[in-house]
Every structure is written in C-alpha cells, then in structure tokens.
PDB file of N, CA, C and O in Angstrom:
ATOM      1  N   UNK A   1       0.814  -1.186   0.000  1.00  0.00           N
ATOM      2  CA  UNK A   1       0.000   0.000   0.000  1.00  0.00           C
ATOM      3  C   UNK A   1       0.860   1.254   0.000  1.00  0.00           C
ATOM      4  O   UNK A   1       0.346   2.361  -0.157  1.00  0.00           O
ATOM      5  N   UNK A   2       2.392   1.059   0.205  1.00  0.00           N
ATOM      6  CA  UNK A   2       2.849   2.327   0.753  1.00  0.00           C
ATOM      7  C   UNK A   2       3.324   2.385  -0.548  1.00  0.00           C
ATOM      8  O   UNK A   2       3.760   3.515  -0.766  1.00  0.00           O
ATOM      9  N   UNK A   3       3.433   1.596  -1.574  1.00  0.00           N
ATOM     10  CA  UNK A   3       3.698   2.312  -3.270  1.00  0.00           C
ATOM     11  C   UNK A   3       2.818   2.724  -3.603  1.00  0.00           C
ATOM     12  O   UNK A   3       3.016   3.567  -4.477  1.00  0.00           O
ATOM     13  N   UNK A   4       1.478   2.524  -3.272  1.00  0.00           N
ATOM     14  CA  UNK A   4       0.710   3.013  -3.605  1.00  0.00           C
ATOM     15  C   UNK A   4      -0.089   4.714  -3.152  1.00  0.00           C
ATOM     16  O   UNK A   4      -0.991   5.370  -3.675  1.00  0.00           O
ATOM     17  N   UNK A   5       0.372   4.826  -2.520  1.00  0.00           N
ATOM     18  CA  UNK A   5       0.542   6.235  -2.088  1.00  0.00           C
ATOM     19  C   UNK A   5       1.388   6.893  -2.414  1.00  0.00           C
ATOM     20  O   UNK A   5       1.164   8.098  -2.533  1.00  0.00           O
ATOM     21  N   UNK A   6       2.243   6.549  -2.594  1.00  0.00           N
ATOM     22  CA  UNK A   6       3.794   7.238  -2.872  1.00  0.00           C
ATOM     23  C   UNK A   6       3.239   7.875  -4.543  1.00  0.00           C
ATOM     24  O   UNK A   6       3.167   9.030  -4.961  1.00  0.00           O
ATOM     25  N   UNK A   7       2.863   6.326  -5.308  1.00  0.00           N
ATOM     26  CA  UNK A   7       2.267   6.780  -6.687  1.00  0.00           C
ATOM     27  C   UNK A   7       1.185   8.037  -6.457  1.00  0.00           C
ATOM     28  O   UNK A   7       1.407   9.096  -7.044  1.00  0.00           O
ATOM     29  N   UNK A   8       0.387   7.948  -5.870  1.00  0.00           N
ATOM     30  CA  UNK A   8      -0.741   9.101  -5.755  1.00  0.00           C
ATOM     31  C   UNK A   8       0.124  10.450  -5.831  1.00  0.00           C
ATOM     32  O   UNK A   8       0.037  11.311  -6.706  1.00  0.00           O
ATOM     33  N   UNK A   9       0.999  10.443  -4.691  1.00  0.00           N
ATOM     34  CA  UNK A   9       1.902  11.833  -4.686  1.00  0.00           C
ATOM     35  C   UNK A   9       2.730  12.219  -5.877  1.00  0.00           C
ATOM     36  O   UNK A   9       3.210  13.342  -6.026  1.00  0.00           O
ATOM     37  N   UNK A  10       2.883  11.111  -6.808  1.00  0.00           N
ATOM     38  CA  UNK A  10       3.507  11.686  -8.236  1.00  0.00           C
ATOM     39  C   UNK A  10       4.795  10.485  -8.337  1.00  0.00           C
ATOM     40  O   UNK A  10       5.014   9.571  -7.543  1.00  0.00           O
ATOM     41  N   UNK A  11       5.443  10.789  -9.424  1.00  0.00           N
ATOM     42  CA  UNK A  11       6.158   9.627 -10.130  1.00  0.00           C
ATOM     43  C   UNK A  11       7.384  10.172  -8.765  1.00  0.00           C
ATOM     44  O   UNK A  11       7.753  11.342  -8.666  1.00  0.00           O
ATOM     45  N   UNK A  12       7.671   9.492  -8.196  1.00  0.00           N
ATOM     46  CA  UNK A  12       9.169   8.975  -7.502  1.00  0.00           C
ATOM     47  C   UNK A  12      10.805   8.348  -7.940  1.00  0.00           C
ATOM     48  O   UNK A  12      10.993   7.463  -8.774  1.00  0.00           O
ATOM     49  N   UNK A  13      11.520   8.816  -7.415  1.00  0.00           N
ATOM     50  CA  UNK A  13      12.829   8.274  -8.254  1.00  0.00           C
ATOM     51  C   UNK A  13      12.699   6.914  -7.475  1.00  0.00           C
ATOM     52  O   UNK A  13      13.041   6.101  -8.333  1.00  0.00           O
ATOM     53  N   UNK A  14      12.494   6.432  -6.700  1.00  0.00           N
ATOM     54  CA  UNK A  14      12.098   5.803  -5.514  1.00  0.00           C
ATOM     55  C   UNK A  14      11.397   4.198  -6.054  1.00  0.00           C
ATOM     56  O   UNK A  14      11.432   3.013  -5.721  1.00  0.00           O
ATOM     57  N   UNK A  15      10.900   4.902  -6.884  1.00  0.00           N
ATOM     58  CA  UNK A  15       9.283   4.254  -7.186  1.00  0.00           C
ATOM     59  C   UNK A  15       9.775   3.365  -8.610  1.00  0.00           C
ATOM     60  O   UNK A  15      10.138   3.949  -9.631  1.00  0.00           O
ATOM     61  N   UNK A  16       9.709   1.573  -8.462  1.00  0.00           N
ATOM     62  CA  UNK A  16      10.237   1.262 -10.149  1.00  0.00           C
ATOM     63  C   UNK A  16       9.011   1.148 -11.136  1.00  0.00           C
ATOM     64  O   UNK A  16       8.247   0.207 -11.349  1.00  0.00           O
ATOM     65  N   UNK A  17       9.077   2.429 -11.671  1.00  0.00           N
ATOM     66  CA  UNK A  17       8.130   2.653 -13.075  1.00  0.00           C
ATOM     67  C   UNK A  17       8.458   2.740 -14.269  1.00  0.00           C
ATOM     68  O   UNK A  17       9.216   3.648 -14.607  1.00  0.00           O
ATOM     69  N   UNK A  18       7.896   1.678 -15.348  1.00  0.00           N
ATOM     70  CA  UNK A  18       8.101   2.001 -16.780  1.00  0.00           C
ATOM     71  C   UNK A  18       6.825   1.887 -17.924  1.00  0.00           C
ATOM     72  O   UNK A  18       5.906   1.118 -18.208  1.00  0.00           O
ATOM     73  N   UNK A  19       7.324   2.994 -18.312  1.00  0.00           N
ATOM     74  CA  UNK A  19       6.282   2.858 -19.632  1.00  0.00           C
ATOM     75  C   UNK A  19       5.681   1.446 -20.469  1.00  0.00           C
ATOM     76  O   UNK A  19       6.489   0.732 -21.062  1.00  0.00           O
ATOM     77  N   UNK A  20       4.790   1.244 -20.466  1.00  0.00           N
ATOM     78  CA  UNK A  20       4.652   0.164 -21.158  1.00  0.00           C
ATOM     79  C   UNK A  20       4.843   0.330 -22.588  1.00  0.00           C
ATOM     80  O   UNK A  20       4.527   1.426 -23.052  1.00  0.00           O
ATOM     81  N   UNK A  21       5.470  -0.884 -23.660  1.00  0.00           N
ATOM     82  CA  UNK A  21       5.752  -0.106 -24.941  1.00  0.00           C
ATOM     83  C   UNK A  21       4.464  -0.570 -25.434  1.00  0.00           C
ATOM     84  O   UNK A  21       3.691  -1.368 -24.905  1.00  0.00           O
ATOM     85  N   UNK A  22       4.330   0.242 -26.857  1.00  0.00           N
ATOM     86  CA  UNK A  22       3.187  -0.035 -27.841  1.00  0.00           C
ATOM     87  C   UNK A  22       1.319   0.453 -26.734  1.00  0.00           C
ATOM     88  O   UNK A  22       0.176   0.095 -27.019  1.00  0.00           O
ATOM     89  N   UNK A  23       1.628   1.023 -25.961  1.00  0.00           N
ATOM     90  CA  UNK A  23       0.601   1.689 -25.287  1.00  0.00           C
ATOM     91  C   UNK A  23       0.822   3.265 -24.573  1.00  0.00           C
ATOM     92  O   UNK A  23       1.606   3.467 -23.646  1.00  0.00           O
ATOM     93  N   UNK A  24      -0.070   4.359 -25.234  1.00  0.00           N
ATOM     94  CA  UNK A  24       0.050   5.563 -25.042  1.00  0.00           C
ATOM     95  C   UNK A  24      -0.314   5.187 -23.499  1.00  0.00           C
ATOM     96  O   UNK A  24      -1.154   4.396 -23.069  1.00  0.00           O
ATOM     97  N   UNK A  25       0.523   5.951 -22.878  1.00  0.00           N
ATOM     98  CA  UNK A  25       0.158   6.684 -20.960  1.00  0.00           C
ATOM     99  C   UNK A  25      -0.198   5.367 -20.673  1.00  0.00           C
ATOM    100  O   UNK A  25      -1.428   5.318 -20.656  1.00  0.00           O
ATOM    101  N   UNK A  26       0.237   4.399 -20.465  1.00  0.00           N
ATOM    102  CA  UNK A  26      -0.021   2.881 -20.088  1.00  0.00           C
ATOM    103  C   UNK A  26       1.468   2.680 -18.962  1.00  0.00           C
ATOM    104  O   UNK A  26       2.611   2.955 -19.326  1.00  0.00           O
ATOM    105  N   UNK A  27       1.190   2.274 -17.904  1.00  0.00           N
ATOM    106  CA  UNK A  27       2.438   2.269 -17.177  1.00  0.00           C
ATOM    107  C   UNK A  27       2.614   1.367 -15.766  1.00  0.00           C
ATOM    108  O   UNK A  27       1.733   1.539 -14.924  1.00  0.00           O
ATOM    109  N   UNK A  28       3.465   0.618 -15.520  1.00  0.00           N
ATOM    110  CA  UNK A  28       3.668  -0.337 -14.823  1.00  0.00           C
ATOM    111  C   UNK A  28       4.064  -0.199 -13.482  1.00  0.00           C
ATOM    112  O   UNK A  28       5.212   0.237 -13.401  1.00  0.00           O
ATOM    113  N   UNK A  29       3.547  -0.406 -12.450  1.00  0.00           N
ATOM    114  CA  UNK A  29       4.565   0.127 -11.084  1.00  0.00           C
ATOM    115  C   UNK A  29       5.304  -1.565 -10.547  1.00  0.00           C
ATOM    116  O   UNK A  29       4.658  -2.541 -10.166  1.00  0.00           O
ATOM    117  N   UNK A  30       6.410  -1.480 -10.651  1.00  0.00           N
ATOM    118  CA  UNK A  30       6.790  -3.336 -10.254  1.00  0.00           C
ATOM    119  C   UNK A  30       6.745  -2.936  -8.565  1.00  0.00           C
ATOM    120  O   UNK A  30       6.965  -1.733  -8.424  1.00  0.00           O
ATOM    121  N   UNK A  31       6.531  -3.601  -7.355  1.00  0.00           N
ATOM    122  CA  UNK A  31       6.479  -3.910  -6.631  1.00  0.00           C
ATOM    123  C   UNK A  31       6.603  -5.535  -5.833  1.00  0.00           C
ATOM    124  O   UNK A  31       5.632  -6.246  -5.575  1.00  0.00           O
ATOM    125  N   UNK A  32       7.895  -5.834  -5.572  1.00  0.00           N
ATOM    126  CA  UNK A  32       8.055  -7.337  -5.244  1.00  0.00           C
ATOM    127  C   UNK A  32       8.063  -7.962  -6.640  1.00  0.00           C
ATOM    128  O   UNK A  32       8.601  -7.624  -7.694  1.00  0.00           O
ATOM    129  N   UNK A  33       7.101  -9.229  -6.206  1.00  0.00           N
ATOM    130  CA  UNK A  33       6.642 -10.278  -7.741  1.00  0.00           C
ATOM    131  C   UNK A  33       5.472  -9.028  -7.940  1.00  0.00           C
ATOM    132  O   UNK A  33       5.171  -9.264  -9.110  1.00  0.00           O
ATOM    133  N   UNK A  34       4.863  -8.187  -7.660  1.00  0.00           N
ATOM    134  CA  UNK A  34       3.454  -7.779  -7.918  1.00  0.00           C
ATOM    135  C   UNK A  34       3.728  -6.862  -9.193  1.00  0.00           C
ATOM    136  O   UNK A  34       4.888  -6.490  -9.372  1.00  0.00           O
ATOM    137  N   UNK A  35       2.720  -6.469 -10.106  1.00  0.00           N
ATOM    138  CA  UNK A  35       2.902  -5.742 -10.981  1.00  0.00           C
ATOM    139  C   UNK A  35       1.270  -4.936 -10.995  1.00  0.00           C
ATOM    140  O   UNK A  35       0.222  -5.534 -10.752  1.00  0.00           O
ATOM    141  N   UNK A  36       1.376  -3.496 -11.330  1.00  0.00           N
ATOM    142  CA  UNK A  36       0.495  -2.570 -10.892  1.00  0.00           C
ATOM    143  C   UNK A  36       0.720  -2.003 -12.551  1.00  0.00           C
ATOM    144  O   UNK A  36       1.730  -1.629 -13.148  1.00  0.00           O
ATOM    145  N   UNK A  37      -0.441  -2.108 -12.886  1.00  0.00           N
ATOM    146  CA  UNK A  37      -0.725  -1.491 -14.324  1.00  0.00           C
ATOM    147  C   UNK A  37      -1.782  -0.318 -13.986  1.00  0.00           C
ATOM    148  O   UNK A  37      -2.746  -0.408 -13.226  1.00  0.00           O
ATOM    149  N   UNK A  38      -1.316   0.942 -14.826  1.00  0.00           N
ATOM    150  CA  UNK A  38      -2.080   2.040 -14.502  1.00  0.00           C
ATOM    151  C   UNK A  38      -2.019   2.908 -15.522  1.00  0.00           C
ATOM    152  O   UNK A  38      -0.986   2.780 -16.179  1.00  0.00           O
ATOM    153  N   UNK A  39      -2.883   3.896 -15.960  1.00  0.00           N
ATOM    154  CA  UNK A  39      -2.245   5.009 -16.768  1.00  0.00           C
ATOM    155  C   UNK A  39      -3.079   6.378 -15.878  1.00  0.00           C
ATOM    156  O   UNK A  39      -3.922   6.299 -14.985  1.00  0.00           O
ATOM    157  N   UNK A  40      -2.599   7.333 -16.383  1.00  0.00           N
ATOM    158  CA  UNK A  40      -2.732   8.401 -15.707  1.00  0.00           C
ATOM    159  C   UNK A  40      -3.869   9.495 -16.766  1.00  0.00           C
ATOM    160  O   UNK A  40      -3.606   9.542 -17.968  1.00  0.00           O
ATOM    161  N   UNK A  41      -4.688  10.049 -16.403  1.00  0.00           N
ATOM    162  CA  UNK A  41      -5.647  10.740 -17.247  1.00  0.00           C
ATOM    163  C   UNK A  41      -5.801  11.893 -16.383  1.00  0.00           C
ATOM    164  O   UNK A  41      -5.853  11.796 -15.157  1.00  0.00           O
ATOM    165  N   UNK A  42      -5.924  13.723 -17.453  1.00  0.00           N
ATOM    166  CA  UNK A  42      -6.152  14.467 -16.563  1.00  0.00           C
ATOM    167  C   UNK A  42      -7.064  14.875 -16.098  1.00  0.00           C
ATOM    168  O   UNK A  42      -8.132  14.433 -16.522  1.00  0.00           O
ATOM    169  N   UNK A  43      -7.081  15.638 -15.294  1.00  0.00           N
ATOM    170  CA  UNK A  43      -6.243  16.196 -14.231  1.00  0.00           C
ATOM    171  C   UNK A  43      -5.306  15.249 -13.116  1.00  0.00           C
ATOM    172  O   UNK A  43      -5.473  15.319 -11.898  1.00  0.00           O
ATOM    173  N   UNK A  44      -4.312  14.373 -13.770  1.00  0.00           N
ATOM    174  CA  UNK A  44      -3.835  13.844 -12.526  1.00  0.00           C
ATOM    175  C   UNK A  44      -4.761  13.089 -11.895  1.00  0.00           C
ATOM    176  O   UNK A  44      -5.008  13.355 -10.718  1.00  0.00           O
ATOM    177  N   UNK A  45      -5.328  12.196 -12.438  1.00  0.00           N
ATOM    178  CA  UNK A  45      -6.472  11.272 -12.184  1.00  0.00           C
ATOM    179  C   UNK A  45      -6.052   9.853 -12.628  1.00  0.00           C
ATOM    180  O   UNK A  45      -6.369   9.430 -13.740  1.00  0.00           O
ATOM    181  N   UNK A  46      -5.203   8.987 -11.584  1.00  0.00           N
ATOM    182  CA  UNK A  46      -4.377   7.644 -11.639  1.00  0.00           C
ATOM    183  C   UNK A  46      -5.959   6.431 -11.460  1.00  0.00           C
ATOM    184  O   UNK A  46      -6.874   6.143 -10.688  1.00  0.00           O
ATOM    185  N   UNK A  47      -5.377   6.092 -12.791  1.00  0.00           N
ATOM    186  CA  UNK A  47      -6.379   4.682 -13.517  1.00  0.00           C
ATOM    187  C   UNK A  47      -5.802   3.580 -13.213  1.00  0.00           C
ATOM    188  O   UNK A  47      -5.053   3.153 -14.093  1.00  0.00           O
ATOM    189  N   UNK A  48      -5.905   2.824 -12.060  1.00  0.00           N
ATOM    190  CA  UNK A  48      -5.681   1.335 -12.367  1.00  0.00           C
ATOM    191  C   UNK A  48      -6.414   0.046 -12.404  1.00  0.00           C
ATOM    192  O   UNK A  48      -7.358  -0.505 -11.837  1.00  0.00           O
ATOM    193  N   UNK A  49      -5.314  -0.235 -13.578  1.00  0.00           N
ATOM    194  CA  UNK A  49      -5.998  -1.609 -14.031  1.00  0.00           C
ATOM    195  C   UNK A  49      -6.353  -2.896 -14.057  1.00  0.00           C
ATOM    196  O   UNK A  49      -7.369  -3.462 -14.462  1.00  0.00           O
ATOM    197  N   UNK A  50      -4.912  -3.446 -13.340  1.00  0.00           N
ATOM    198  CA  UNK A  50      -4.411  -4.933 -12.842  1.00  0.00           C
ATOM    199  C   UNK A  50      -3.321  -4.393 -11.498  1.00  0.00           C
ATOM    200  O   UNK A  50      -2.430  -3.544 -11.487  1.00  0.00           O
ATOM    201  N   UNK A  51      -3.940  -5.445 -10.266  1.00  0.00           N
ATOM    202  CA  UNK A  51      -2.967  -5.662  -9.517  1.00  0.00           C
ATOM    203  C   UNK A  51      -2.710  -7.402  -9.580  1.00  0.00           C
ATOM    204  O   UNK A  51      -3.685  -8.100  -9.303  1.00  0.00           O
ATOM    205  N   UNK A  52      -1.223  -8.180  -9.993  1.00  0.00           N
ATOM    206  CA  UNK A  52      -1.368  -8.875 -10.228  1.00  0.00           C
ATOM    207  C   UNK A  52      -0.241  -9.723  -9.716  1.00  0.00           C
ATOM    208  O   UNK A  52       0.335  -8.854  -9.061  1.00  0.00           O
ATOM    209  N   UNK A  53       0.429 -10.726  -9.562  1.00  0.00           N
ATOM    210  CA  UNK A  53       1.745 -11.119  -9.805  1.00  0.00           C
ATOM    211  C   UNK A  53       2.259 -11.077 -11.123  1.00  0.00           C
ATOM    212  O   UNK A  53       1.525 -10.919 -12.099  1.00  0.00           O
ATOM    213  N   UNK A  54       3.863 -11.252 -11.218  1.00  0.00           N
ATOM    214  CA  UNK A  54       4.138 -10.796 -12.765  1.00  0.00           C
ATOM    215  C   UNK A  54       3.856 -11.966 -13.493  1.00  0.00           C
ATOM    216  O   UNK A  54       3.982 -11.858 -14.712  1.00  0.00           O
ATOM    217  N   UNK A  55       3.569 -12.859 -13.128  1.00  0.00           N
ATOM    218  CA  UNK A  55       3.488 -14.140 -14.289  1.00  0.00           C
ATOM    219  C   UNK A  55       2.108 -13.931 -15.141  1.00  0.00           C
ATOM    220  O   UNK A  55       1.966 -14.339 -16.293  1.00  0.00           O
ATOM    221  N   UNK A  56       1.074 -13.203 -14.362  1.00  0.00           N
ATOM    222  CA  UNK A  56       0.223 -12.746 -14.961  1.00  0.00           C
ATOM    223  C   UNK A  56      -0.938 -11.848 -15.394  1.00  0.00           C
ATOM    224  O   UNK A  56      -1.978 -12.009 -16.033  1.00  0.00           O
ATOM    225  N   UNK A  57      -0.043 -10.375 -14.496  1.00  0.00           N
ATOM    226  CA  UNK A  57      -0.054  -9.002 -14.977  1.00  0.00           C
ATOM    227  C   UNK A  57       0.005  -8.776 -16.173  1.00  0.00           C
ATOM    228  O   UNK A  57      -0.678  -7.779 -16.405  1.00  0.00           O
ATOM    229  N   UNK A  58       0.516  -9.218 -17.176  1.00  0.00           N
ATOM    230  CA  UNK A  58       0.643  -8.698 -18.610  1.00  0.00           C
ATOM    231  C   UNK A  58      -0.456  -9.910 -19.788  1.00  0.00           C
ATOM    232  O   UNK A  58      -0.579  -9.719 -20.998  1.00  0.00           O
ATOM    233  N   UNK A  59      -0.979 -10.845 -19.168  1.00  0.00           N
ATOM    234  CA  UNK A  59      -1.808 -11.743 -19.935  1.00  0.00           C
ATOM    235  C   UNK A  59      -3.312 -10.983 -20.222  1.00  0.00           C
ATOM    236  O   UNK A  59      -3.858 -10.470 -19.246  1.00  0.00           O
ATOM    237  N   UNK A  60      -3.851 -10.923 -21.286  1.00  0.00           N
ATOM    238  CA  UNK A  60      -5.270 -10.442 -20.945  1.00  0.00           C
ATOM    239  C   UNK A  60      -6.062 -11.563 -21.341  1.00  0.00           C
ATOM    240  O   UNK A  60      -7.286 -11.532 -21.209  1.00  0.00           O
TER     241      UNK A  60
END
C-alpha cells in the first residue's frame, strides 16, 4: 500500500516505473513479484488496471 501512495503523490525516483511499450500513458509500477498497471488521465487522475503477480499481470 505504501507504493501506492507514494504513486498518488507523483512519479518517484524511488518508485520502479516504466512505460509500457506499444501503449500511449499505459504504465507499470513493479512492486516485489506484484505488478500494478495504470495510466494516468487528466487532471492527474491515476487509472488502475491490474494488480497482479508478474506471471500474470501482462496476460489479458
């Protein structure tokens, strides 16, 4: 939960985030095995999508 706040307060050097490729504003927060898919819409309005482990965070 405490990445997950940290994300609310804005992107962190702190924080391991990457762009997802081949998806506009699509973006990954890794945490442990967990993977946090989100994109961001404005005003600064954080969308997420999957909280998952990584084996199958990225399957749809």
């Amino acid at each position: 939960m405490d990445h997950l706040q940290k994300l609310k307060n804005g992107f962190s050097s702190e924080l391991d985030i990457k762009k997802l490729e081949g998806k506009s504003n699509y973006y990954r927060l890794r945490v442990g095995n967990y993977r946090v898919l989100f994109t961001i819409r404005p005003p600064n309005i954080i969308i997420i999508f999957v909280i998952r482990p990584r084996k199958s965070a990225y399957k749809r």
